[in-house]
Structure formats: C-alpha cells, structure tokens
N, C-alpha and C positions, 0 to 999 in steps of 0.2 A: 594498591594498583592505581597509578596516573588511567584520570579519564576525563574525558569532555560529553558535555552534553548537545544532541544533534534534534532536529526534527526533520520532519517527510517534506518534502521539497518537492516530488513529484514521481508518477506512477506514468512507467511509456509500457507499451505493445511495439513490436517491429515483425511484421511478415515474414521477414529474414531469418528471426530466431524462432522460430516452430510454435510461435507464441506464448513464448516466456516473455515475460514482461522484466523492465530495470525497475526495481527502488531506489532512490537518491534520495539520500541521504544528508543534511547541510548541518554542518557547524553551526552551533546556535549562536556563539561569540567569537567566529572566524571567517575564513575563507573557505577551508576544505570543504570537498562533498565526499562523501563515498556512497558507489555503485552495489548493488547486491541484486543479482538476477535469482528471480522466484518464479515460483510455479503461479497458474491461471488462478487457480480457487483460491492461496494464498493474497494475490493480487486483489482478487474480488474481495474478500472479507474486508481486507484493511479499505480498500474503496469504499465500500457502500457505508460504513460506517463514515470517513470524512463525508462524503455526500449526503449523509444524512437520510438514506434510501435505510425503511425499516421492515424488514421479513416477516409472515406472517408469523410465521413460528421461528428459535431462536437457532441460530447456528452453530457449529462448534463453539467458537470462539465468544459469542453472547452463552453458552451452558457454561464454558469452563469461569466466568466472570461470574457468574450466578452461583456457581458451587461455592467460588472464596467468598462471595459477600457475604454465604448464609452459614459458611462457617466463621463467621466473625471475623474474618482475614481481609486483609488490606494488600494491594499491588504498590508496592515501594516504589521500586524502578524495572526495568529492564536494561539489560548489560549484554552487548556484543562483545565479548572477551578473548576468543583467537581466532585467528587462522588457521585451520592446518590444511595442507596438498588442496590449499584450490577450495577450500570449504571455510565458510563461517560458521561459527559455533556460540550459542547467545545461553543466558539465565534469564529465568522469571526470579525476583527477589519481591517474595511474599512475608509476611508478618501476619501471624496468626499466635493469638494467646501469649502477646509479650517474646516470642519466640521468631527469630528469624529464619527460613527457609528459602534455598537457593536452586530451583527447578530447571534442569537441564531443558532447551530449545532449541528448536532453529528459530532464527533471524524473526522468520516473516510470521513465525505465531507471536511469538514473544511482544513485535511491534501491534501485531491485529489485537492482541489484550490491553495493551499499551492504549490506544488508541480508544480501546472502549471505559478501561478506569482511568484515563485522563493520568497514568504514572509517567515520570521522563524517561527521553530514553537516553543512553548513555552509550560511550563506545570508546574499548579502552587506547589510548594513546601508542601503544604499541600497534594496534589494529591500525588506526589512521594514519600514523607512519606507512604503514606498509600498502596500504590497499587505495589512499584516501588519493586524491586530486584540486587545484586549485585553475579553477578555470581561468582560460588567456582572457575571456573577455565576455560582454553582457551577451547572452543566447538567449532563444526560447528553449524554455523547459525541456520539451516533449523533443525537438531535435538534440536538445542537447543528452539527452537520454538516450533515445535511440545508438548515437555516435557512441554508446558504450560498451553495447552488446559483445562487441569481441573482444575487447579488455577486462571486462568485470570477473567478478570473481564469484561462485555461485555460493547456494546453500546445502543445496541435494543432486541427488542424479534421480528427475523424475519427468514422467509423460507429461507433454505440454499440451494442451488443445487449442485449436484455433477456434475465430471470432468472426463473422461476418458483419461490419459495419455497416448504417443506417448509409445510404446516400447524401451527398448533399439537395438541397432543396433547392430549387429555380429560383429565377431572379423575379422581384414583385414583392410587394409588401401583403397583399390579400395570398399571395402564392406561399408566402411563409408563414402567414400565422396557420394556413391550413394544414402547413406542415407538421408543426407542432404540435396542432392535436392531434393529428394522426399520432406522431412519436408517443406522445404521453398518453396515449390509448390503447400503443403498445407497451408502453412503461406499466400503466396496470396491468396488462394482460401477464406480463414477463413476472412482475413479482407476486401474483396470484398462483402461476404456475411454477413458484421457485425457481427462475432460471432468473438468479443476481446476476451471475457475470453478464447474458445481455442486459438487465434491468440496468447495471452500472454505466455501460457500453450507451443506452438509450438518455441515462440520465443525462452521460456527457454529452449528448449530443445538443437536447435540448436545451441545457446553459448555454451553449457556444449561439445557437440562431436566437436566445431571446435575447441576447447581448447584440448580434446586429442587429433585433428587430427595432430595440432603443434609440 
C-alpha cells in the first residue's frame, strides 16, 4: 500500500458544529492537509498530551500505552487506510514478541496513542487522493479549520458537547498578568477535578495572553 507520512497541524472547535472539533492533518513532505471531524474527549486526549497538561490519573489512551509497554510491545505506526460512506477507518501497528499486529481504530484513538509513544503517523495515498486538500494560500490555523467543518469527512456518528470559553482579559499590562493567574488557578482547579477538556480549553488560553504579555 502507497502512503505518506502526515503530522497534527492543528485542533479547531466551531460553535456551529455542535462542538465537534476538525483535526488537520499536513503532509509531512507536501502540500496536502486532510480534515477528519472528531468527537470532544477524542480532541481532548490528543490535546492535552501535545500541550503537555498531565492528569492525575492516567486516561484511556495513557492505560492502553501502559498495557503495550508492559507487554513488551512497541507502537510502529499508525495508518489511516480507507474511506468508506463518509467514515475514516485507521490501524494501530504494534509489534509485540517479534510478531506484528494490526488493531483495528478509529482515526482519532489511533493518533491520541500515536502522539503519546512518539509512532508516525501515516495515511494511505488513496485516502489523501480522495479526502486530502491543498490550500490556495498562507491562513491561520484555527480559521483555516474551522472553514472545514462542512466538507470534512467524519470518523463516527457520535454526541458532541459543548465548551464554554475563558473571556478575553482587558486591556493593561497589570490587568493581564492578573488574569492569568486567575486562569492557571483555574487550570489547577480543572485538572484536580478531571475536567481536561476545560484544562486544555484553559491551557490555550493562557499561551495566547503570555505571548501578548511578552
């Protein structure tokens, strides 16, 4: 099987879509990207790990990584391999005991393991033929995501929850740093109380004001 290797390019929310989030996806040695709309907790998991937000205790996707390591298994890659009616369809490719084994997933677990044993991820050439896109020109991320929501191509038929975002903070320098702590006071309080997807939701927010506060 022809395939390319992609990495995470960016994670959007849109109000619009009942709070499914896009995954985009980017050719690692191209142009294309491709779109894959996932559920909330799927979106959390794979976030909080790039952001580096760690759980008191460990989540699906940190057990199921725990189980391979401590059975002497290794995460090869992961593989998005078809399309069918509107759904993507992915493998875990594990290696256990000299033995290769190929675990049926969807997309966005597959990446969330991916992401936590550092395996590439892959996406086979017929997939990106058909589903893939080459943007007209340089965007931001998060619009350019959003503007996918009605083209994209799902994973599942599942309940989506919404989000309620932090405000923005007023203008002043002493008025932002105050803000921040408030934020990252809620940041602990959210991943004390297990609620990552706001934790993640809080993390971003606080990157974004310590970068104006610079």
């Amino acid at each position: 099987m022809n395939k390319v290797q992609v990495e995470i390019l960016g994670l959007s929310s849109s109000p619009s879509a009942g709070g499914a989030y896009a995954l985009l996806l980017k050719e690692s040695f191209g142009l294309r990207r491709l779109p894959i709309i996932i559920g909330a907790f799927e979106a959390q998991a794979i976030a909080l790990e790039i952001e580096g937000i760690k759980p008191p205790r460990p989540l699906t996707h940190d057990l199921l990584k725990n189980v391979i390591y401590n059975l002497g298994g290794t995460v090869v890659e992961v593989l998005i391999d078809s399309l069918r009616e509107n759904t993507f369809y992915a493998k875990i490719v594990l290696e256990i005991s000299s033995l290769t084994n190929e675990i049926d997933a969807r997309p966005s677990d597959a990446i969330a393991v991916a992401v936590r044993t550092g395996a590439p991820i892959f996406v086979s050439e017929e997939v990106m033929k058909t589903a893939s896109f080459i943007p007209s020109g340089e965007s931001d991320t998060d619009k350019e995501s959003e503007s996918l929501f009605d083209d994209s191509f799902s994973e599942d038929e599942e309940e989506k929850e919404e989000y309620e975002e932090p405000q923005k903070p007023t203008s002043g320098k002493s008025s932002l740093e105050s803000k921040i702590a408030v934020l990252q006071e809620k940041l602990r309080e959210a991943i004390e109380k297990e609620d990552y997807e706001r934790a993640a939701i809080l993390r971003d927010e606080i990157s974004k004001l310590q970068g104006t506060n610079n």
